[in-house]
C-alpha positions in Angstrom: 17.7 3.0 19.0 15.0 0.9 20.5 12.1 -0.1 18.1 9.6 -0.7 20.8 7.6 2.1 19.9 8.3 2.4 16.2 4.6 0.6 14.9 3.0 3.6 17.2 5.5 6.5 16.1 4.5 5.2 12.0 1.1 4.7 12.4 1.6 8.9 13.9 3.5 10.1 11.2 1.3 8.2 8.3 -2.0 9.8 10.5 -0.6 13.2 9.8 0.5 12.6 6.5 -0.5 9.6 4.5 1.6 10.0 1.0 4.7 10.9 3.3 7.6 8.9 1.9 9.2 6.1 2.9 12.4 8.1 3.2 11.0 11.4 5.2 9.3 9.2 7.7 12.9 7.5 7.6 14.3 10.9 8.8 11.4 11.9 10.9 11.7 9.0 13.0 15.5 8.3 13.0 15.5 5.1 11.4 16.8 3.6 8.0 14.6 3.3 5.0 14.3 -0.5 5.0 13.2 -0.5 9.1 10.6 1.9 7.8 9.3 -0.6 5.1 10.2 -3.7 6.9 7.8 -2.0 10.4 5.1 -0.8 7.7 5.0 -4.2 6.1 4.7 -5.4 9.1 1.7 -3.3 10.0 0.0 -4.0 6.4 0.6 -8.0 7.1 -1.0 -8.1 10.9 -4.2 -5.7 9.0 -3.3 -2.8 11.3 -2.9 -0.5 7.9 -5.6 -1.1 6.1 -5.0 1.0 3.3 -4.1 4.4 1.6 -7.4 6.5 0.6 -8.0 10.0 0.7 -10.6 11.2 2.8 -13.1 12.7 0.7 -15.4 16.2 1.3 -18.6 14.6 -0.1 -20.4 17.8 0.5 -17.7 19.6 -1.8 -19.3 16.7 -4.5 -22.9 17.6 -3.9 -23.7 15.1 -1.6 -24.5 17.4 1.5 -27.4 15.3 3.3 -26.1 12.8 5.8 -28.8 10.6 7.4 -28.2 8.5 10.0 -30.4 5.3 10.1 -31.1 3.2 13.0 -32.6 -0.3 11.7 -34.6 -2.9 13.8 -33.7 -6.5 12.0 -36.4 -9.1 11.6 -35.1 -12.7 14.1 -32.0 -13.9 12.1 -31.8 -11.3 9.2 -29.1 -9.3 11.2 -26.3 -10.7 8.3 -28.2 -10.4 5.6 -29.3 -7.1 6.0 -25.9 -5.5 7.0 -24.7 -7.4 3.6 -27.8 -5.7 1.9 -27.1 -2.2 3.5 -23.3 -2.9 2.5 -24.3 -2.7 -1.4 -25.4 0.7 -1.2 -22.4 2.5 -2.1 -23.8 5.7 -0.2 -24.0 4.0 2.7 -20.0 4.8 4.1 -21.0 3.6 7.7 -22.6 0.6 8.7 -22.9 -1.2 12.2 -24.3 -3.8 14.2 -25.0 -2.4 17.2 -26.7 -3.8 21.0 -29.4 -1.4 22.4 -32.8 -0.4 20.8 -31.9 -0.5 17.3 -30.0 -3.9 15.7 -28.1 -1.4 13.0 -27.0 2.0 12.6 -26.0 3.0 9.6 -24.9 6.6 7.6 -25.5 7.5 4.1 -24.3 10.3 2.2 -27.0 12.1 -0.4 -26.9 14.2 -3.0 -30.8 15.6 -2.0 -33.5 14.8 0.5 -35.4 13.1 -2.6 -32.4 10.8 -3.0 -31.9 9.8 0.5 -35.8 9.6 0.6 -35.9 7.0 -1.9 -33.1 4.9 -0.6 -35.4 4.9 3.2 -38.3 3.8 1.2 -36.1 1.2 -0.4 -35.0 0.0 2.6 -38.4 -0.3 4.5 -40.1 -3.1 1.8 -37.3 -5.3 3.2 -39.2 -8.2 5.2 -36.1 -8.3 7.8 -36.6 -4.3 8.7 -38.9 -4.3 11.1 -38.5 -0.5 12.1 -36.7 2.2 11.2 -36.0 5.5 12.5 -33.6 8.2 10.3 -32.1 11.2 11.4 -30.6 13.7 9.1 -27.5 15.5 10.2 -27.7 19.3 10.6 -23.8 19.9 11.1 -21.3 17.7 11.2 -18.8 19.0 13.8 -16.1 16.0 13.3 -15.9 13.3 10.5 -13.7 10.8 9.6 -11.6 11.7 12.6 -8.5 9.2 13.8 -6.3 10.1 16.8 -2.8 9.6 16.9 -1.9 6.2 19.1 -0.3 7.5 22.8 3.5 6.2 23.0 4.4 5.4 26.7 7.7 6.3 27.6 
């Protein structure tokens, strides 16, 4: 067998299932165990796999208010306050963005009075300059990844 697209084909089979074992992705993709390990060590070295995390239903938790900031950033503060936003552990999205806004970022809540008092927290920074928040109504995808096309 050729191994050219074996990274693509594991990175598939780990997107459907990402406790599968070593030895039924092995069998799935018609290699030995070690290729398996040796390809997703590999992967893990180069920072291609990340990591192995659940993806978590916050609003199963009680934390069913998303808001999405968008964050105007005072001259040079652009670092600092995507470092600042960064030790909000409700914040799960952060990025610096080109366009109107500097950042956009999205917080889970547990209540409007929650995510409320993080907004006003964040607007006695200095660097914020402006801030506009929307809160989401539905969220029809989250957390989505696509499987990786294989040319044949």
């Amino acid at each position: 067998m050729t191994y050219e697209h074996l990274d693509k084909q594991l990175i598939n089979e780990l997107l459907q299932d990402g406790r599968a074992s070593l030895r039924s992705l092995a069998q799935e993709l018609d290699v030995s165990v070690t290729t398996v390990s040796n390809h997703l060590s590999d992967l893990e070295g180069e920072g291609i796999i990340k990591g192995y995390t659940p993806i978590v239903d916050y609003d199963a938790l009680g934390y069913d208010v998303t808001a999405i900031l968008q964050l105007k950033v005072e001259g040079t503060a652009l670092p600092e306050v995507t470092e600042r936003l960064l030790e909000h552990e409700q914040m799960v999205s952060v990025y610096e963005v080109t366009g109107d806004y500097d950042i956009v970022a999205v917080g889970k809540f547990r209540d409007t009075d929650g995510m409320n008092d993080q907004i006003k927290a964040l607007l006695v920074d200095p660097d914020i300059k402006e801030s506009n928040t929307s809160v989401v109504l539905n969220a029809a995808s989250e957390n989505r990844q696509f499987s990786l096309p294989i040319e044949e």
